[in-house]
C-alpha positions in Angstrom: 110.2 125.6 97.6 106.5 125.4 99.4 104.3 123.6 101.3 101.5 123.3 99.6 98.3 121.4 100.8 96.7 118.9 98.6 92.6 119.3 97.5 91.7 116.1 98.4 92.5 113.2 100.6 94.8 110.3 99.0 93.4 107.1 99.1 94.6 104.1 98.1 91.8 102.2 97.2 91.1 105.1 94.3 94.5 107.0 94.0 94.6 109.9 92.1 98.8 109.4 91.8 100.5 106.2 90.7 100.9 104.5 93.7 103.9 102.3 92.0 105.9 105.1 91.7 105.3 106.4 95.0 106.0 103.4 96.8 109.6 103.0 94.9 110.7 106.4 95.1 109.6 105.6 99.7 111.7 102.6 99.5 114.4 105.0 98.1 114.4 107.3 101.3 113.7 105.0 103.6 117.4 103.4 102.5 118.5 106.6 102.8 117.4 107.6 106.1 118.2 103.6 107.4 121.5 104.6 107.9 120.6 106.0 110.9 119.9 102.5 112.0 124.1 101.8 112.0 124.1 98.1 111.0 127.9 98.8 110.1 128.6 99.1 113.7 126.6 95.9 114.7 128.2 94.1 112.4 131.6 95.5 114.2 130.2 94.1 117.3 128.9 90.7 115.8 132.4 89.6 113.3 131.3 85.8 112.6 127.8 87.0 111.7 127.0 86.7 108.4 123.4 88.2 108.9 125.1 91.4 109.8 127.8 91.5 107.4 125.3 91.2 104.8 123.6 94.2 106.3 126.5 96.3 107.0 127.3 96.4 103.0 124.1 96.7 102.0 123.8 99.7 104.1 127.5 101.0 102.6 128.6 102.4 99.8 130.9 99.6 98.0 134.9 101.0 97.8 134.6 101.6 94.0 133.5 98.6 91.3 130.3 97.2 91.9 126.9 97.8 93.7 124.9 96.9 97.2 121.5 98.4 97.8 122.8 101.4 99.5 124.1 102.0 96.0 120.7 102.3 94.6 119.3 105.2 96.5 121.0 107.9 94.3 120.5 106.2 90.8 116.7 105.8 91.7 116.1 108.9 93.4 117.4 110.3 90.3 115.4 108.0 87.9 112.2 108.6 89.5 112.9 112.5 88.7 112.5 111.5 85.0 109.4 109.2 85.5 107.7 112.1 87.5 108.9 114.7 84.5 105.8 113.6 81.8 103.0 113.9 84.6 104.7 117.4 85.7 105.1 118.8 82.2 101.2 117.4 81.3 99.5 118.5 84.8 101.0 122.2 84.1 100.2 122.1 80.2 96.5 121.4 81.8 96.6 124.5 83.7 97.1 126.5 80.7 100.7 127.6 81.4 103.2 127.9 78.6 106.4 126.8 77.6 107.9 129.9 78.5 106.4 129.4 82.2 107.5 125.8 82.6 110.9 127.1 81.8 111.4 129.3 83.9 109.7 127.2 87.0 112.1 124.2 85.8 115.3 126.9 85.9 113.8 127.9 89.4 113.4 124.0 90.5 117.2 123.4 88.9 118.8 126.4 91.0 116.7 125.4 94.5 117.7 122.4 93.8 121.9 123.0 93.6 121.6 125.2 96.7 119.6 123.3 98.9 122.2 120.5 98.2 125.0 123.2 98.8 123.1 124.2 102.2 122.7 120.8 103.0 126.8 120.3 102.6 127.5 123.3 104.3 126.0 122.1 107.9 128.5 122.4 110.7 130.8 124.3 108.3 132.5 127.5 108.7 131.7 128.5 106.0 129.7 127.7 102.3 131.2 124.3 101.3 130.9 124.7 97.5 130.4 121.3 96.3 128.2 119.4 93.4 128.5 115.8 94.2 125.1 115.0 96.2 122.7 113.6 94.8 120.6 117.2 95.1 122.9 119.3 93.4 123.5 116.5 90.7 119.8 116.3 89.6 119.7 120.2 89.7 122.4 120.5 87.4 121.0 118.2 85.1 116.9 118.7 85.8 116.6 121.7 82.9 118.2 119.4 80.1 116.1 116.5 81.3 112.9 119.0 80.7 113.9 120.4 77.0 114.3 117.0 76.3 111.0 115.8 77.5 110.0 117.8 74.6 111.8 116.3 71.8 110.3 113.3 70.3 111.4 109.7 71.9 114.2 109.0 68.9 116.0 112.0 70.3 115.8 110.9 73.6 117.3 108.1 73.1 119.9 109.7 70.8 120.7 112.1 73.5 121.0 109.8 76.1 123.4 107.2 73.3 125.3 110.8 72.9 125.8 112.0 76.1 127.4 108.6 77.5 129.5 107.6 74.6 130.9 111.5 74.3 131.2 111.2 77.6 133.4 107.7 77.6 135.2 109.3 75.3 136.3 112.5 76.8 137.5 109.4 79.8 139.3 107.2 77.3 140.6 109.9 75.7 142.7 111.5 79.0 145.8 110.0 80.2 145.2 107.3 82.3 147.8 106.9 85.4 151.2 106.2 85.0 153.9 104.0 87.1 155.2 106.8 89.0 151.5 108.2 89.7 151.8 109.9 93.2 148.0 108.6 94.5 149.1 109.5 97.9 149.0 112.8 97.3 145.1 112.7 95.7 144.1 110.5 99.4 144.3 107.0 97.9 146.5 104.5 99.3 149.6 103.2 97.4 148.3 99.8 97.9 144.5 100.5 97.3 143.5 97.2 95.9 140.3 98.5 93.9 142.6 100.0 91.4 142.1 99.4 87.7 144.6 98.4 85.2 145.1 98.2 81.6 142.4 100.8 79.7 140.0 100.6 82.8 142.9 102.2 84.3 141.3 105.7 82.9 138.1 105.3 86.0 140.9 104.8 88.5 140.2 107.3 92.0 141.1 111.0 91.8 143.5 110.1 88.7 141.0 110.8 86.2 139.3 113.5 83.8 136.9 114.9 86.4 139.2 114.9 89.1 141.4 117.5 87.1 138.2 119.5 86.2 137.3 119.4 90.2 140.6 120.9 90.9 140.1 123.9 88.3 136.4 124.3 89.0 136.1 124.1 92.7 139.3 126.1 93.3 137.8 129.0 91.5 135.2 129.2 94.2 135.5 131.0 97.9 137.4 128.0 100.0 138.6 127.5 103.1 141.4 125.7 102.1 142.3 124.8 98.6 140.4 121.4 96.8 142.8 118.4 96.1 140.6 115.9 96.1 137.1 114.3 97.4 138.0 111.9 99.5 135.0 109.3 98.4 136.5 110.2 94.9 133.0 111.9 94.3 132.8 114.3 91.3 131.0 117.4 89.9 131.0 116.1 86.5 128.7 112.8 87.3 125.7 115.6 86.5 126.1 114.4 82.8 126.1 111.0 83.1 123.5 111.6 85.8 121.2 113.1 83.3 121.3 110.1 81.0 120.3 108.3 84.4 117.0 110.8 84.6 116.2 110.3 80.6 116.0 106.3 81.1 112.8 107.5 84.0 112.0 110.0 81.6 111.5 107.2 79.2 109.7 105.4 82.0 107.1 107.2 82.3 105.9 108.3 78.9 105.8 104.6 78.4 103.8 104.7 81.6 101.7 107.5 80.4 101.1 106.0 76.8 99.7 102.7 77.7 97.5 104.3 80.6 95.5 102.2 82.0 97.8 99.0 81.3 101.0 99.1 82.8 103.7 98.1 80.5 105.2 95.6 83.0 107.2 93.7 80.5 108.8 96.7 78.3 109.8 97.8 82.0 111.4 94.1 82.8 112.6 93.8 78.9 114.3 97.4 79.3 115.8 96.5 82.9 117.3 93.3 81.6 119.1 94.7 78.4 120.5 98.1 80.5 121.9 95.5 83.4 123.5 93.2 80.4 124.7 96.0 78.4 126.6 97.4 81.7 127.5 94.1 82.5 129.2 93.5 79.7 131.0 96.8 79.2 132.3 96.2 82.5 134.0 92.9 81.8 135.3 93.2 78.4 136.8 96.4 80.5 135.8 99.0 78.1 134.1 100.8 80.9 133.9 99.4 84.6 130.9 100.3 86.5 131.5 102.4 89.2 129.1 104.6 91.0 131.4 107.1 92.8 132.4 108.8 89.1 129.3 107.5 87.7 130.6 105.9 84.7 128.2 105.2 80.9 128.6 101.7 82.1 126.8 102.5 85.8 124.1 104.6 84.3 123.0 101.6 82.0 123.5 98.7 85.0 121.7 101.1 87.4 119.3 102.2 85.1 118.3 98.5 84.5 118.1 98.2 88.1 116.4 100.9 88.3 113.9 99.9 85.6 113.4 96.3 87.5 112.0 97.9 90.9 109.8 99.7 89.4 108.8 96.6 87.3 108.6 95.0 90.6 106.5 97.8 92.0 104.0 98.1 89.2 103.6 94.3 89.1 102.6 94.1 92.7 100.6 97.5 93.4 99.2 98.2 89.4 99.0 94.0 88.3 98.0 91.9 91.3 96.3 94.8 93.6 98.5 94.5 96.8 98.0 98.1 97.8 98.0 98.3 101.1 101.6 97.1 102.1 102.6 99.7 100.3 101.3 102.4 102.7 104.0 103.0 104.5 105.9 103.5 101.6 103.9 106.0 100.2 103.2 108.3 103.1 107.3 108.5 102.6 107.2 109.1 98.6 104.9 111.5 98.5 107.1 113.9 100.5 110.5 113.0 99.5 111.9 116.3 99.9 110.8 116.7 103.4 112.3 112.9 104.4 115.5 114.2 103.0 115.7 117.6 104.7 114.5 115.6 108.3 117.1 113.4 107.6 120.1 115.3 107.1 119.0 118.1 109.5 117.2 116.6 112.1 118.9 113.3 113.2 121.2 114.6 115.9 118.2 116.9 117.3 115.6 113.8 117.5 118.8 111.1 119.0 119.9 113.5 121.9 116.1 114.3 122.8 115.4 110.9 123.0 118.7 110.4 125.2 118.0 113.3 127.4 114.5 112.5 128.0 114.6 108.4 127.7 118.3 107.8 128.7 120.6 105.5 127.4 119.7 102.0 128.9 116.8 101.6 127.2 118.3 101.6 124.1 120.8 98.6 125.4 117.6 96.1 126.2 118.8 94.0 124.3 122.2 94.2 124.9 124.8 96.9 124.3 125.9 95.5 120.9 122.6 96.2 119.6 122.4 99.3 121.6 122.9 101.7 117.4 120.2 99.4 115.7 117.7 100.0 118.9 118.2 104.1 118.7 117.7 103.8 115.0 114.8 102.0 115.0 113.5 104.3 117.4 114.4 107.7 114.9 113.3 106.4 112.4 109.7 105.3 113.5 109.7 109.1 114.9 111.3 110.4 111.1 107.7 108.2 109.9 105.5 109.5 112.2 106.4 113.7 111.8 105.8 112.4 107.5 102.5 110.4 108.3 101.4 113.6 110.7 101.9 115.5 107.6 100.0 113.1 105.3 97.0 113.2 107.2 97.1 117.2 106.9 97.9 116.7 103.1 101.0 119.2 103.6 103.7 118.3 101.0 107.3 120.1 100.3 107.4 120.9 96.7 110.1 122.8 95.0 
C-alpha cells in the first residue's frame, strides 16, 4: 500500500480517468460511510414515519432474502474491482512490465488486501480476529483469479464465471439441508426466525448450510480466543467464490468499456443488467436458488450483478452520453480514493464524533430537536470524512495498494 501523488491535475472537463466509473464506485462509499448518519435510530424515534422507515432499511442490511441499497455497497464495490482490472492490466503492460511482474504485484495487492480487512476486524479486539467475510478480505481472496482470468479470452470468462456458480450451487444442493429436529439455537438463530427457507431452498437456510460447516473447520484451525460456532450475520468465508464471479461480470464491464472506446456501450450495459436481474429473479422464485446476500448465493451474484451493471449504465448515460459532469464531483473526489474513505471510515469515526463533542458540545447537534440529534452528528462527520478526501484531491495524494 502507498500514497502516491498523481502527475497532473484531474479535471473534469478533460479527464484523463472514466469519470462514470469513478462517480459509481463514490456513490458506493459514500453509502458505506452514511451509516454514520444513523437513520435506523431516527426512524426509532419517528414510528408512523414512512420517510424514515424507508431510510432506515435502505441504510440496513435486509435479515436474509432480498435487497435494499445498503445491500449494494459490497456487490459494487466488488464489481468495480473488475471494471478497473483491464485499465490496470493495460496501463502496466504500457510501462513495459511483464506478466511475471503483474503477478507478483496482483499476489502482493491479494495478500494486503486480506490483511488490511483482518486489521480492520481486529479493532478493539484482544487479539487478531481471524475472519474472511468483509468485503476487503473477500475481493483479496478472489482478486488473483480475477487477474489470470483477465487474460483468457472473453468465452472463458464467461465459462468460468457459468462454472464457478453452477459448481458452486451444486456443492449447496448437494449437502444436507436442515432437518426437523435441527438445533438452530445453538448456531444463534431463533427457533421461530421467520426468514427460514423450506423445501430445496431449505439448503441457503442461516448457519445450517455448506459453508457454515467449512467456517467451523477452517476458522477453528486458526489462533482464537474462543472457539468459532457461528457468525452471527450468518456471514461466510466461502462467499470469495461466488464473489469472484461478482468481479468477472466488471471484469466484463470494462473490456466492453475499453473495446468500444470512445462510445460507451450504454445499451449492452442496460441489456446485460436486465438479463442478470431476470435470471436471478427467476432462480429465486422457482426456488432453485434464493437470493441472499449474507452467503452470497449464484442467484445474488447474477441479481446484483445486473444491478450492478444498471448503475453504471446509469452513470455512463449521464456523465459519458448527456455531459452532466459536474454533479458528479463530489462523487469523484470520493472514488478516486476509495481505500482511504474506507480506512477513515472504519478507523476514524469515533476520533472525529468525540472531537466534535468535546470541542462543539452536544446541543448543537439537537437544533433541531433531540430525535434528530444522530442524523445532525452524521451529517456533520461526514461533511468532515469529504473535506480530509477533497484536502487530498487537491494535493493529488491517492492510497493505492
Amino acid at each position: 500500500m502507498n500514497l502516491t501523488q498523481a502527475a497532473e491535475p484531474i479535471s473534469l472537463a478533460a479527464p484523463p480517468r472514466n469519470i462514470a466509473v469513478d462517480a459509481y464506485r463514490g456513490l458506493v462509499m459514500l453509502l458505506m460511510m452514511g451509516e454514520v448518519m444513523q437513520f435506523a435510530r431516527v426512524a426509532q424515534a419517528f414510528p408512523n414515519s414512512f420517510f424514515w422507515r424507508i431510510l432506515a432499511f435502505n441504510q440496513t442490511h435486509v435479515e436474509w432474502a432480498g435487497m435494499g441499497l445498503h445491500d449494494t455497497i459490497q456487490p459494487g464495490f466488488s464489481f468495480l474491482v473488475g471494471v478497473a482490472l483491464p485499465y490496470s492490466i493495460h496501463s502496466r503492460a504500457c510501462k513495459g512490465q511483464s506478466f511475471r511482474r503483474q503477478l507478483a504485484h496482483t499476489l502482493w495487492r491479494s495478500l494486503v488486501l486480506v490483511f488490511l480487512g483482518i486489521f480492520l476486524r481486529s479493532t478493539g479486539s484482544s487479539q487478531t480476529n481471524f475472519t474472511f467475510e468483509d468485503t476487503l478480505t473477500q475481493i483479496g481472496l478472489g482478486y488473483t483469479f480475477a487477474f489470470l482470468l483477465a487474460h483468457c479470452r472473453p468465452r472463458w470468462q464467461w465459462t468460468a464465471l457459468g462454472g464457478i456458480l453452477f459448481g458452486y450451487w451444486m456443492a449447496w444442493a448437494l449437502y444436507p439441508a436442515p432437518g426437523a429436529n435441527f438445533d438452530w439455537v445453538a448456531v444463534g438463530v431463533p427457533a421461530n426466525w421467520h426468514y427460514n427457507f423450506t423445501g430445496f431452498a431449505a439448503h441457503w437456510n442461516k448457519n445450517s448450510n455448506l459453508g457454515q460447516v467449512f467456517d467451523v473447520w477452517f476458522l477453528n484451525l486458526l489462533p482464537r480466543a474462543s472457539r468459532f460456532v457461528y457468525n452471527s450475520g450468518g456471514y461466510l468465508t466461502l462467499s470469495f467464490i461466488p464473489t469472484l464471479g461478482t468481479i468477472l461480470l466488471g471484469l466484463r464491464a470494462g473490456e466492453w468499456f475499453r473495446a468500444a472506446a470512445p462510445t460507451i456501450p450504454v445499451k449492452r450495459f442496460v441489456l446485460a443488467g436486465v438479463l442478470l436481474a431476470a435470471a436471478g429473479l427467476l432462480l429465486h422464485f422457482t426456488g432453485v436458488c434464493p437470493i441472499v446476500k449474507r452467503i452470497w448465493t449464484p442467484s445474488w451474484t447474477l441479481f446484483s450483478g445486473g444491478v450492478c451493471f444498471l448503475f453504471l449504465a446509469a452513470f455512463s448515460w449521464a456523465i459519458d452520453v448527456k455531459g452532466y459532469r459536474k454533479w458528479a464531483f463530489p462523487l469523484v473526489v470520493v472514488g478516486m480514493n476509495s481505500i482511504a474513505a474506507y480506512l477513515i471510515a472504519h478507523l476514524w469515526e469515533d476520533f472525529i464524533v468525540s472531537s466534535l463533542h468535546i470541542h462543539l458540545g452536544f446541543k448543537m447537534f439537537q437544533a433541531f430537536g433531540a430525535e434528530l440529534e444522530p442524523l445532525m452528528l452524521g451529517i456533520a462527520v461526514m461533511l468532515i470524512y469529504w473535506l480530509i478526501l477533497y484536502w487530498m484531491y487537491r494535493r493529488r495524494l491517492f492510497l493505492r495498494i
